[in-house]
N, C-alpha and C positions, 0 to 999 in steps of 0.2 A: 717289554723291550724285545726288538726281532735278532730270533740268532740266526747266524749265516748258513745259509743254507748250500748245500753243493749242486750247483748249476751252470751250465754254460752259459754264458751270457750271448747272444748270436746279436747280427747286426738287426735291426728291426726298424719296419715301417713307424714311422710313430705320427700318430693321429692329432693334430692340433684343434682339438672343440673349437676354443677362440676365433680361428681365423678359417676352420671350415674346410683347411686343407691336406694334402697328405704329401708328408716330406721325408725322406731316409735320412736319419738319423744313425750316428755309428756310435756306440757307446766309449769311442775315444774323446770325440766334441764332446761329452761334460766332464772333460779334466778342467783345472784353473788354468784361468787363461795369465797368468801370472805363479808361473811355479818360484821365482826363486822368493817370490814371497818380499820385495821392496819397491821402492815406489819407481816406476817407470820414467825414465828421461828422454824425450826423442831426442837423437842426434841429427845432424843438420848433412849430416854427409851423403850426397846423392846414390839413389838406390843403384843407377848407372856403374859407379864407381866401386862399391859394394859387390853387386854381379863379377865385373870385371876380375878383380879382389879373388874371390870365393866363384873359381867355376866351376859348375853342376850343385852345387851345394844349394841349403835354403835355411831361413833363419828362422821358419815354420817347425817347433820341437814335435808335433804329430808327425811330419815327413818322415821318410828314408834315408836324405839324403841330408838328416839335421845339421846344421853346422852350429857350436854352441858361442864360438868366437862372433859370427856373423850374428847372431841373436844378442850377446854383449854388446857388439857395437851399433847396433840399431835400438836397441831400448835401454842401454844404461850408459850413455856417454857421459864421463864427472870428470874422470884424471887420465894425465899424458900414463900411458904401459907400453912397452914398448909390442911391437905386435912379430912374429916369427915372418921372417920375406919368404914370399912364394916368387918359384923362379917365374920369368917371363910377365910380373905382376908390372903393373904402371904406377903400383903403391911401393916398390921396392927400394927407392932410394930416400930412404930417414925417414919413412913415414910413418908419423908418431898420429894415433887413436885420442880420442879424449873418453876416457872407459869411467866409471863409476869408482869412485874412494877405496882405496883398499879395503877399508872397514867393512865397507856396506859387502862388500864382494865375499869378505870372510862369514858376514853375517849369513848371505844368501847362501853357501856354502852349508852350513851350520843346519839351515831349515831344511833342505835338499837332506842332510844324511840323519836327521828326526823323522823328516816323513816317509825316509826309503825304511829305517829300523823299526819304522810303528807298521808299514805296512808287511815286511819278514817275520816279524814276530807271529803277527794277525796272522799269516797264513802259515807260518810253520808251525806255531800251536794249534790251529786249523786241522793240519796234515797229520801231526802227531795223534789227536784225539782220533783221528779216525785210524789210524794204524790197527787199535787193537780189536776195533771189528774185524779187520779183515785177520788179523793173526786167530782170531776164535773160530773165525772161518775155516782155517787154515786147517787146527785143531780137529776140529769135525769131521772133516773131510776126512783128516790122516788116519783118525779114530776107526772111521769106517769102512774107508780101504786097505788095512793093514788085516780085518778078517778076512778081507778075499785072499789076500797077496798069502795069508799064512795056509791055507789050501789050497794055492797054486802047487803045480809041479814044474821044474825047467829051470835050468840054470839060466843065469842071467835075469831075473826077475829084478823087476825096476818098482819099488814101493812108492807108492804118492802120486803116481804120473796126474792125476786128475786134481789131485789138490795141488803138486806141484804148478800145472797149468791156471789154476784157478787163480795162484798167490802173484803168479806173475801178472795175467790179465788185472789183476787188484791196481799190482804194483803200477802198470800203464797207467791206468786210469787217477792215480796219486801223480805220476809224474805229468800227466798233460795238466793236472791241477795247478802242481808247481810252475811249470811253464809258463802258462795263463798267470799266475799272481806275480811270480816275476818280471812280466812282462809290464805288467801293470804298474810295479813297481818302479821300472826304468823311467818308466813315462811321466809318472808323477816327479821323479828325480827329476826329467830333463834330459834325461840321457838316450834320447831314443827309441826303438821297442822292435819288436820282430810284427813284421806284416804278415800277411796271409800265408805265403807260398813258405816263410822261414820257419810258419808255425808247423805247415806241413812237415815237413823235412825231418823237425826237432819231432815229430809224433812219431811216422816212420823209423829213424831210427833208434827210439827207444823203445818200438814195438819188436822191431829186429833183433834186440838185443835181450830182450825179455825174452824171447823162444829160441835161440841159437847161443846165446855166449852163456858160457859156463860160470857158473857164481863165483868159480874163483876170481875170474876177474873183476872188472869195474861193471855196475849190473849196467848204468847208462855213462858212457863216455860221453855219447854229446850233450850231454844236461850243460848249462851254464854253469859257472865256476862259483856261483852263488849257493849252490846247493851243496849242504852240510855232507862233509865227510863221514858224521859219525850218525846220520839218517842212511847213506850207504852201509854203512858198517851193520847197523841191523837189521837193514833190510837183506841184505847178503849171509847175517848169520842164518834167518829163517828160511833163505830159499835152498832148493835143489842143487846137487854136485852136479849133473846130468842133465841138460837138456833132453825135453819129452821128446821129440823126433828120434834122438836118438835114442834112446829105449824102447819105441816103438819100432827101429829097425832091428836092432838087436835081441827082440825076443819074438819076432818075428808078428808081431800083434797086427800091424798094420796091413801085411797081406792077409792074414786072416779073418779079419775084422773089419776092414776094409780104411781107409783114409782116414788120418787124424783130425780133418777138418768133419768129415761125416760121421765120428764119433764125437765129435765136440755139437755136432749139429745136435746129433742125438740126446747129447745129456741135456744140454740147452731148451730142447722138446721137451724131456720128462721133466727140467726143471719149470718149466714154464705149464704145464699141466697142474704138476703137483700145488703150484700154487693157483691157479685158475678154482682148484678145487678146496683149496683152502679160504682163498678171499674173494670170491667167487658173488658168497652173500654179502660180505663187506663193501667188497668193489660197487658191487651191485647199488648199494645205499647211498655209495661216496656219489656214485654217476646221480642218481635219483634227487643226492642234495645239491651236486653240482646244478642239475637243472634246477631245480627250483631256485636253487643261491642264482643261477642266471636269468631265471624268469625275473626273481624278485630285483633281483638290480637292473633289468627291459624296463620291469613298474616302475621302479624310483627314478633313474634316470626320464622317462618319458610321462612320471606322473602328470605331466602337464594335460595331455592331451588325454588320457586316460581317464581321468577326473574332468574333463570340459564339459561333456554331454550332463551331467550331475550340477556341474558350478552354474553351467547356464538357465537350467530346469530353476535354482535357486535365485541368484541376481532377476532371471526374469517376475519368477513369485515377487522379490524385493522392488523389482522395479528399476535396477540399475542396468537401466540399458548398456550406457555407456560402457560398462565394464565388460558387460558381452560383447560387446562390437570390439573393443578393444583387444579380446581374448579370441576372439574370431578371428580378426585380420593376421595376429598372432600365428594361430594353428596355420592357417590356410597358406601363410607364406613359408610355415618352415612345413606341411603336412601334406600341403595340395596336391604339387607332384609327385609326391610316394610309391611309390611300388613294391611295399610291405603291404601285405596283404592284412595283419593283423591291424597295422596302419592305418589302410585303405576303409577295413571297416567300423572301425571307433571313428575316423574322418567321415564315413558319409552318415553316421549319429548324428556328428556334427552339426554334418550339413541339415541333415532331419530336424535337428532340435530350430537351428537358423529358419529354415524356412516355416516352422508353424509361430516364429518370433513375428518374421513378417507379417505372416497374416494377422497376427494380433495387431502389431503397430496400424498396418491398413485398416485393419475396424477401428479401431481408436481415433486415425486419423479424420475417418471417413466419418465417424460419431458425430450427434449434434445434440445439441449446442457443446461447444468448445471456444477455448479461449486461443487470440492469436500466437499466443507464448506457445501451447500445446500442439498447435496447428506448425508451428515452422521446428517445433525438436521432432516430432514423431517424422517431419519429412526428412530430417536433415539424416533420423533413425536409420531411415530404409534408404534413403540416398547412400551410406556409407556401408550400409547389408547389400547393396548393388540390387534391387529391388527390380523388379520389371518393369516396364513402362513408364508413367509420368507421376510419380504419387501426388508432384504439387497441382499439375493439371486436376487431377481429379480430385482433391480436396477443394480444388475451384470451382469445379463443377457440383459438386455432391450442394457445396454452401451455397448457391446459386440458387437451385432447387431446395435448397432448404426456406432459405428466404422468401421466393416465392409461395412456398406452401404456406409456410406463418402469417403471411399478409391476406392470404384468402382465409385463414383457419380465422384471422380476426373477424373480416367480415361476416363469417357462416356463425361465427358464435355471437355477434349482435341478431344477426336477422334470426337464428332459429329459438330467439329467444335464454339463451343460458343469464344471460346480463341482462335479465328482466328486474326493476328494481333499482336499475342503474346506479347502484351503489355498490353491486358486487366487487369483489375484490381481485384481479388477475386471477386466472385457474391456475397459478403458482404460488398465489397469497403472496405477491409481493407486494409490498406498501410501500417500496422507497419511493425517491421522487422520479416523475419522468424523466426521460431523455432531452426534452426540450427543458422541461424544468431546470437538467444542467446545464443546458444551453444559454439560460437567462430566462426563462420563459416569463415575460413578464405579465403582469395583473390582465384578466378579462374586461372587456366593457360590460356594463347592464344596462338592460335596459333603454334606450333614449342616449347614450355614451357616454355613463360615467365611468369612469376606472372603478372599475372590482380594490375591493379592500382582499388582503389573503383570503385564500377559502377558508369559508368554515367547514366543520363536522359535516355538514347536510349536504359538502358541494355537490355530492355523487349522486344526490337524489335530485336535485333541485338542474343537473344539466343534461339536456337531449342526449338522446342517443346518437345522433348524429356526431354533435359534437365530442363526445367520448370517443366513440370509432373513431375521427380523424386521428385525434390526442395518441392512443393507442395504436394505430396504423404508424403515424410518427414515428412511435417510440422502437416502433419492429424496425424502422429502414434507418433511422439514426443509430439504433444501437449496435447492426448488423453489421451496415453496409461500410462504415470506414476500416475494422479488419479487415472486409471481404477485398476493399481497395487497396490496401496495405498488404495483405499476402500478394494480390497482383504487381502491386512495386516490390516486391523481395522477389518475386519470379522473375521478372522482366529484368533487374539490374543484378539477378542472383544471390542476395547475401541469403536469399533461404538456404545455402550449403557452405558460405563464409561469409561470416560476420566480419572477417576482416578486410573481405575485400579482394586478399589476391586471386590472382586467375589461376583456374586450374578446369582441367578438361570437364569436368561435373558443371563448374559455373558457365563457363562458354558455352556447353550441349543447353544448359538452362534459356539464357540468351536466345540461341537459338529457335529453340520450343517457341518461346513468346514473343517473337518475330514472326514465328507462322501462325501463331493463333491470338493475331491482334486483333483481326477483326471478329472473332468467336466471342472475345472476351466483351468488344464494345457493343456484339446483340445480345449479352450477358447484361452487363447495364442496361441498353436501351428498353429490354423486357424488365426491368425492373422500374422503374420509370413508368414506363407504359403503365405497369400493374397500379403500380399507384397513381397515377391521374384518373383512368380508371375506375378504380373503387372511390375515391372520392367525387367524382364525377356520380358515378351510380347514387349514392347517397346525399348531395346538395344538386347536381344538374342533371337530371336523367334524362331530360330531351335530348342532348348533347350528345348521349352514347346512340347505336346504332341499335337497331331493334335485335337484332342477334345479339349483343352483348349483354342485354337488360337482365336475362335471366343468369346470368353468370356475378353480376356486378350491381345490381338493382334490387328490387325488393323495398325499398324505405316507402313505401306510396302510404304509410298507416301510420307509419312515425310522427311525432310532432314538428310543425313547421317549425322553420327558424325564424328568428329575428335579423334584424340588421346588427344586434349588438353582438348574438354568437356567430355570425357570418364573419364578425369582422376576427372576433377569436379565432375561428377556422382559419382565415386567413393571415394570420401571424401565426398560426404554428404553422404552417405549408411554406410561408417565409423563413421560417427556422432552420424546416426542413431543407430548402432550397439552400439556403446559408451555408448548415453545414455540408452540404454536397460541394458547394463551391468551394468550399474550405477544403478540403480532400484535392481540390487542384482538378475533376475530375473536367473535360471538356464540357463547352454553355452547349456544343451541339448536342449533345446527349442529355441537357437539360432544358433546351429548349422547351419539352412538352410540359415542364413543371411551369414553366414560365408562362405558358401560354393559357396553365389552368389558371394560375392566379389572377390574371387579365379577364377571365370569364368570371371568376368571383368577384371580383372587385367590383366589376360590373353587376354584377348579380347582386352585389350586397349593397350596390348603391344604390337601384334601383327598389329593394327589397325594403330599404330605410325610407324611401320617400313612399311608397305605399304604405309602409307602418305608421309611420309619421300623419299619414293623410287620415287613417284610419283613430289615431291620438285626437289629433284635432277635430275631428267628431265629434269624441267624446269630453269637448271640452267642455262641450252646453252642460254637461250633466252637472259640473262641478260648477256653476256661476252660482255664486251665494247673492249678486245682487246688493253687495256691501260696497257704496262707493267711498273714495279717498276725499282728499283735499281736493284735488283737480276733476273730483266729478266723475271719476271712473272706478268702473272695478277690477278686481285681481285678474279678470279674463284677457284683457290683450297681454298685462302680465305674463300669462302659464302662457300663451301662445308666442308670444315671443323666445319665454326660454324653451320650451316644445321648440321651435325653431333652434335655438342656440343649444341644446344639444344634439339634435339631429347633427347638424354641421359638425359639430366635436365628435362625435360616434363615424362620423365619415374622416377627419382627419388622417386615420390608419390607413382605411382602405385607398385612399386621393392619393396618399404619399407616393413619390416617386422614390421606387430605390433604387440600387443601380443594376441597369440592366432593364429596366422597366420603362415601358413608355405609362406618357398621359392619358389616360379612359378620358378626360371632356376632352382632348384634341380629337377624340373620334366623333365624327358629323353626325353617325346615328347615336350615339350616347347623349352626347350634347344635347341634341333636339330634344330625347325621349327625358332627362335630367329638367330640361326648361321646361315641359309641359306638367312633370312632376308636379314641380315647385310652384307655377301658375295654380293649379289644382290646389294646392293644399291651401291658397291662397283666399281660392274662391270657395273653397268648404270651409273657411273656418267667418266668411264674409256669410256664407250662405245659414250655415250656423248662425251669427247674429240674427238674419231675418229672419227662422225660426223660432229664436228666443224671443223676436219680438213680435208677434203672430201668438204665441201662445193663448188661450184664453185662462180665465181665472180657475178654473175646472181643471186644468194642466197643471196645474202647481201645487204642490201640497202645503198648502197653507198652513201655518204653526197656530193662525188667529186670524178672523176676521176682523176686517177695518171698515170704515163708511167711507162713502164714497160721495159723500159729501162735501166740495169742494171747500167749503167755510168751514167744516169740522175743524178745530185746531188739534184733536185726537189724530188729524193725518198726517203730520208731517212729523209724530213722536214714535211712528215705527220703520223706520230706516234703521234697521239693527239688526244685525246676524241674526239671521230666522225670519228674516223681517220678506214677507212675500209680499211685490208691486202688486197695483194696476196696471190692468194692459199702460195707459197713458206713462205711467212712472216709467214703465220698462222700455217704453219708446224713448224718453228723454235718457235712461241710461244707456240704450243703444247708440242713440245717437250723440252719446258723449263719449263711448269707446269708440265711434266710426272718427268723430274727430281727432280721439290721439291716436287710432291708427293713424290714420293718415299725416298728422305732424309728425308722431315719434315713430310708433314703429316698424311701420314699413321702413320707414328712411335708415334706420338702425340695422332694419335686417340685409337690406343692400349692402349695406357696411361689412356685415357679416359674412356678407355670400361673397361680395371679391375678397375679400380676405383669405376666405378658407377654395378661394381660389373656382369658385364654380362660375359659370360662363353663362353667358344669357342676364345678367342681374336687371340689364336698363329695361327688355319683356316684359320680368319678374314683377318691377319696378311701377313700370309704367300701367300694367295687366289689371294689379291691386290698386294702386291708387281707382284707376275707372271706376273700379266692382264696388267699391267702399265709397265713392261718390257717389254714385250708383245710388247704393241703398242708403246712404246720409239722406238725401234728395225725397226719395220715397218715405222713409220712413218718418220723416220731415212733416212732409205732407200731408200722413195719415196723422200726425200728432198735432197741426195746425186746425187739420178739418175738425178735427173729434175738439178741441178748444175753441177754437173761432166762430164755427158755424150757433155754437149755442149763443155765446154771447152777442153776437149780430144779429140772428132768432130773436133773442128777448127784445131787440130797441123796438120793432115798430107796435106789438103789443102793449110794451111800457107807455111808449109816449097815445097812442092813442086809447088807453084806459080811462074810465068813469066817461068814457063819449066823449072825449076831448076835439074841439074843433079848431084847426088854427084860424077859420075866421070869423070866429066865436068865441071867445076865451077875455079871461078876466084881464086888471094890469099883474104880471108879473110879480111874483112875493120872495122867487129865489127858483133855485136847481130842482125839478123834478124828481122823484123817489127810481124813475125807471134806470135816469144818467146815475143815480149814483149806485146803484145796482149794478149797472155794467163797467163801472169801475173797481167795484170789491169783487166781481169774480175778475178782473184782468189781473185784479193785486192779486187774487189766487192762483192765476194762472203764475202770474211772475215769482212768487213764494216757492212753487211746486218748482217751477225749473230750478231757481236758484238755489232749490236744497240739491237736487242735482248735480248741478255745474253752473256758477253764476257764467262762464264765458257765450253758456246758450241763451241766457237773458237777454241779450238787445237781438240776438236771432227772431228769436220767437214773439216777445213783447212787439217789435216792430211789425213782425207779419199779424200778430192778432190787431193791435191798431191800425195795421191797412185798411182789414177785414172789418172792423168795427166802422171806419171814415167813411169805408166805401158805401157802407151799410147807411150809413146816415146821409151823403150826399145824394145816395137813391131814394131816401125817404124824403127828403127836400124837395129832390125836383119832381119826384109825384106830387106837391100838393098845386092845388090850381091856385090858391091866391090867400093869403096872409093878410090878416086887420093886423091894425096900428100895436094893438097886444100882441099877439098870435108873434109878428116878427120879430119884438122885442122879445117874448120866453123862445123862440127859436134861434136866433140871434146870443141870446143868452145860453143854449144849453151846447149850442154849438161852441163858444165862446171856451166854457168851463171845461168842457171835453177835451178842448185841444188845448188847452192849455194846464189842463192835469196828465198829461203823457206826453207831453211835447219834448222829450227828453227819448222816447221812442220811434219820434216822426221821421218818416223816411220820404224820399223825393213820390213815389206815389198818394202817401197819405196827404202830405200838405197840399197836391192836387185834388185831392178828395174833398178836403174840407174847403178849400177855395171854390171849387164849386161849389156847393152847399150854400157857402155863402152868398157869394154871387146871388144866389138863385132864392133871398131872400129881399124884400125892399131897404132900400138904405133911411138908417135912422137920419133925420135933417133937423130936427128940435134937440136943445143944452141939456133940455131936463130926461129925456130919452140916455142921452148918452151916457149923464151921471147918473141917470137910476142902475144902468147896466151896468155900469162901473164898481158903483156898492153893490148891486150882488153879486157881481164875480168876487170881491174883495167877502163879502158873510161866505160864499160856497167855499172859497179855498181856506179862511179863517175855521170852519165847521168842518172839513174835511183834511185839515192840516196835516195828522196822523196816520190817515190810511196816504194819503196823498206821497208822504216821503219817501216810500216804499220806488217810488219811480224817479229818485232826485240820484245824479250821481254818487256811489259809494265805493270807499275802498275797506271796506269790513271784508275778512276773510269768513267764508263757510266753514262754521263747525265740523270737524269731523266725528262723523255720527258709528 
């Protein structure tokens, strides 16, 4: 508990922290602003009227000129009182107050003379407790001037003058006390108070009276009437009979000694020494703690900023930007303009500590790889640290060049070899899925254009390097480039420094920036773009790039070729690519060049597929097993058909029009170069058949030999997987595939080719059919000669054997051994096709029976002349012959053998005619069972 201490209280500036400002303050404003201590009522009576009422007066109890009736009637109006008439008032006639309750007014009364006895008290027990300091004082004094005074000599000697003097200054100094509390007391009553000039006045004259009026009388007349009679009383027992002045004139001291004030000056000095020298070291320590108790309360008051340069060194460790910038902006608005110098230098710490913040946030910014989250706080960091320059510009910049460096570092790491093995794994060992993989990246073609099943384990080995590097060039500019877009839409519309959106000079200066650096930012793209057409260009189209760029972007000439089936991969991921750029919103002119490469692949992989494809069909002869079906063919037009029908499904991708993309066949030279393709594959896999059938027996790898003895019935029991032809078999199977080419499928493949939309199909169409005519025709040919010519061969040796003369010869007994000979090989011939393909049996059968008729109507018209025998067995064998194949006769043959006849004499005897009658009737009777072989049949061929 603080006890009161004796002080003047003076008027003081007083300092308001809160509001920052400085206002004078009188220590009479914090009295209550309600002394009488009840509840306030305004009256309704105009202040006008009031004024008028009470002139000079004021109803303000701090005033001079208080009026406490005027204060009554403006804040406690209750009940009619009647009010004292002021002359000359305009309230004078019956004018009744509405005043506050008697009560309440008794009440307010009551707390008025509580608060004035608690405050008299307070300070006269106050006054009293210090009395007997000064009377000890008093004591002392008298103690030790009564040795001098007692060896003085002179009458009129005046004892005490110095403690007299001392008890009176005491006594001053109690009475301006009382003064002071008394006055304080009024005020708290209500009652008004003594101002400045009245406190003067009251000081003066109780200084006056303290050195000039003699104790008999009243020591202070003018004191207030408040002050205790019997507090004079003892203050008057202990002072002086005799004013000091007077004893100093009376004993003559003051002329000797010189003036009471310059002996008062004097003891004043030695009193003020003597204790210099006593509290001298005390003083000394009180001053030494005061400063320190004032440093120490400088530190706690302003611990804030005293502690910054330390809290920021830490939050920065922690990473709480935030809290610095925040603690920053803090200092710098209450620290910045300073002009404390102790101030000035813990602020430019400050400043020290801030700007090596910066530089940190800038390297971080500036850092790569970073995420867009980290890219727009560390701007927004040094945005609000008031940074220099553009930090978002150049975080644009810095990722720019970042980007381009990784898209080269891709290519330098396939070509110098590090991804040898092409199963390596990222030089980060990252195993997740691609970028495009997020994208959808769906299955690869293989091969011919099947759809890829998921990869397996092996994919990484089993796919070019080519196509890796694309995948992974991808995955650099899809995983880079939509941040890198996206910080440039936080620049341009500025949320990179509010996310909320409003405007403020930071976002507007931003705006501005990326208004003048629009086009900076779009050769930022464009180079990036470029970069990538570029390197993929250098690795699938090097002719394409310019010979100065080769060695920048080039190098693949050792790599493994592509196919049309990873061409077409490459080109769905570069559409991916493409996609997601378009995704991004970013303009088609800046993607133009992406556009324009996948037009050159498309191309490229379509023409890359019809050269591969040409190259398949090749190798088709390798795989002919030479196993025919039901219809006389084998699996070979089969595999070349679907060889066709995937081809066309492996181009499906790359033909597709997506949007944005033109037609590669509406272009005239694609078109043309597509049509000669496709003609080409046509005529190599026609040209292939003629091969196959060209081969000799020597070419084949035989599993077993067979005879080749056309009546062997061992021939016709190895047509079975493994089973190697004769040249002649291999011609009848060629020319059983050239027939269903030409029905099925060619006509199928047409079907195929406008379908999947290629151009040229009627060339395509029209080209093959010829070529496969063509070689039907030939091959024909060479399979008629190699059959026909022997059989035709054997008639004129047969018929003129054992010397036979036609006009010489016996009668006739039946069919010669020669005719029926050249009937069991024709059955042989017609056996061997029909295991074949029965549809080439009336083909062939009919051209070997030409060849046979013709063969015999030349044998006819060689002879010079026929006896009556001779015509009859020639007439006969002519007879039996055409009439055992006449199921094969065609419009030449039956001219053949009509000649023949003709060219033999006409039988004109009954018994002529029925002798030949019975033995055509024994020949076809004895030859019944080979003979049936040529009778029409609807028996289907075994499949062998």
């Amino acid at each position: 508990i603080l006890d009161q201490s004796a002080v003047w209280v003076e008027e003081m500036n007083y300092y308001d922290m809160r509001t920052d400002r400085n206002k004078g303050i009188s220590p009479l404003s914090l009295r209550p602003s309600n002394p009488l201590g009840i509840d306030i009522d305004k009256g309704k009576i105009p202040q006008k009227d009031i004024e008028v009422t009470f002139p000079g007066m004021s109803g303000d109890f701090t005033s001079e000129n208080f009026s406490a009736t005027w204060y009554l009637i403006e804040n406690h109006t209750g009940s009619s009182l009647p009010v004292t008439q002021t002359p000359g008032s305009s309230m004078t006639r019956g004018l009744c107050l509405e005043l506050a309750g008697f009560e309440q007014l008794k009440l307010a009364a009551n707390n008025l003379k509580k608060q004035a006895t608690k405050k008299n008290e307070g300070s006269l027990a106050y006054v009293k407790g210090g009395l007997s300091t000064f009377f000890e004082a008093q004591d002392a004094l008298a103690g030790s001037e009564s040795g001098r005074c007692s060896s003085s000599s002179g009458p009129g000697c005046v004892c005490y003058p110095d403690s007299d003097l001392m008890f009176r200054l005491a006594v001053t100094s109690w009475a301006l006390q009382c003064v002071t509390d008394a006055e304080d007391t009024q005020l708290a009553a209500g009652q008004g108070g003594y101002c400045g000039d009245v406190k003067q006045t009251c000081t003066l004259s109780i200084l006056r009276s303290a050195i000039h009026t003699p104790t008999s009388t009243c020591l202070y007349p003018n004191l207030p009437s408040f002050v205790p009679v019997a507090e004079q009383r003892e203050v008057h027992e202990k002072a002086s009979a005799v004013p000091i002045h007077q004893r100093l004139e009376s004993d003559g001291t003051e002329r000797v000694e010189g003036s009471m004030t310059q002996r008062l000056e004097n003891i004043l000095n030695r009193a003020s020494d003597t204790a210099d020298t006593l509290f001298q070291e005390v003083l000394g320590r009180k001053d030494k703690a005061d400063s320190t108790r004032n440093a120490l309360n400088v530190l706690q008051r302003f611990k804030f900023l005293f502690n910054l340069p330390l809290n920021i060194e830490r939050n920065i460790q922690k990473g709480d930007y935030d809290v610095v910038i925040n603690d920053y902006e803090k200092a710098k608005s209450l620290f910045g303009p300073t002009e404390v110098p102790v101030f000035k230098k813990v602020y430019a710490e400050v400043e020290t500590r801030i700007g090596a913040l910066r530089s940190l946030l800038l390297e971080k910014l500036l850092q790569t790889p970073s995420t867009l989250h980290d890219q727009k706080r560390y701007i927004r960091y040094l945005s609000d640290l008031h940074a220099p320059g553009d930090p978002a510009w150049q975080c644009i910049y810095a990722q720019h060049k970042w980007i381009l460096q990784l898209m080269q570092n891709c290519r330098n790491e396939f070509i110098s070899g590090q991804r040898v093995g092409v199963g390596a794994l990222d030089s980060e060992g990252d195993t997740r899925p691609s970028a495009l993989g997020r994208l959808g990246h769906t299955a690869s073609l293989q091969r011919g254009g099947s759809l890829r099943t998921p990869r397996p384990s092996t994919w990484r080995f089993e796919t070019p390097l080519q196509v890796q590097f694309v995948e992974k060039l991808s995955d650099v500019v899809i995983g880079q480039l939509p941040n890198f877009w996206k910080l440039w839409i936080s620049y341009v519309n500025g949320s990179l420094f509010s996310e909320t959106g409003e405007k403020s000079g930071q976002v507007e200066k931003s705006k501005k920036n990326a208004r003048q650096r629009q086009n900076d930012f779009k050769k930022m793209i464009e180079d990036m773009t470029n970069r990538l057409v570029k390197l993929v260009r250098g690795a699938l189209l090097p002719t394409t790039l310019p010979q100065g760029d080769l060695s920048l972007y080039g190098g693949w000439e050792n790599k493994t070729e592509l196919t049309g089936a990873w061409l077409t991969q490459i080109i769905h991921t570069v559409r991916a690519c493409h996609e997601a750029m378009s995704a991004l919103e970013i303009p088609n002119d800046l993607l133009q060049v992406i556009q324009d490469l996948l037009l050159e692949l498309r191309v490229h992989c379509l023409m890359v597929t019809l050269l591969h494809t040409t190259e398949d069909v090749k190798r088709l002869a390798e795989k002919e097993d030479w196993v025919v079906d039901n219809e006389g063919i084998t699996s070979l037009p089969s595999q070349f058909e679907q060889c066709m029908i995937l081809m066309l499904q492996s181009l499906k991708e790359p033909l597709e029009i997506k949007q944005g993309e033109m037609n590669v066949l509406q272009i005239d030279q694609v078109q043309d170069q597509a049509t000669e393709f496709s003609v080409g594959i046509m005529k190599v896999f026609i040209n292939c058949l003629e091969h196959l059938s060209t081969k000799t027996d020597g070419d084949i790898d035989a599993s077993h030999n067979i005879s080749v003895d056309l009546s062997s019935p061992v021939r016709f029991s190895g047509i079975h997987e493994g089973f190697s032809p004769t040249s002649e078999q291999r011609l009848l199977i060629i020319l059983s595939n050239c027939h269903y080419l030409e029905k099925h499928t060619f006509l199928n493949l047409a079907n195929y080719f406008e379908k999947h939309g290629l151009t040229g199909t009627e060339k395509i169409t029209r080209v093959s059919m010829d070529a496969v005519r063509g070689l039907d025709r030939k091959l024909f040919e060479a399979y008629i000669e190699r059959r026909a010519d022997p059989i035709a061969g054997s008639l004129e040796p047969g018929i003129y054997a054992g010397y036979f003369d036609w006009r010489d010869c016996q009668t006739p007994t039946g069919v010669r051994n020669y005719l029926k000979e050249a009937l069991v090989n024709i059955i042989t011939v017609h056996a061997e096709v029909f295991t074949v393909s029965k549809d080439l049996v009336p083909r062939v059968l009919s051209k070997i029976v030409e060849s046979v008729a013709d063969e015999m109507c030349r044998l006819m018209q060689c002879v010079s002349s026929f006896s009556k025998n001779g015509a009859l067995q020639a007439r006969l064998e002519l007879c039996a012959l055409r009439d055992a194949i006449g199921a094969y006769l065609n419009s030449e043959s039956n001219a053949s053998f009509k000649l023949a006849l003709d060219a033999l004499p006409q039988l004109h005897s009954g018994a002529d005619k029925k002798l030949l009658e019975e033995l055509l009737n024994k020949f076809k009777s004895s030859m019944q069972l080979q003979l049936t072989c040529f009778q029409p049949s609807c028996i289907q061929p075994v499949k062998r």
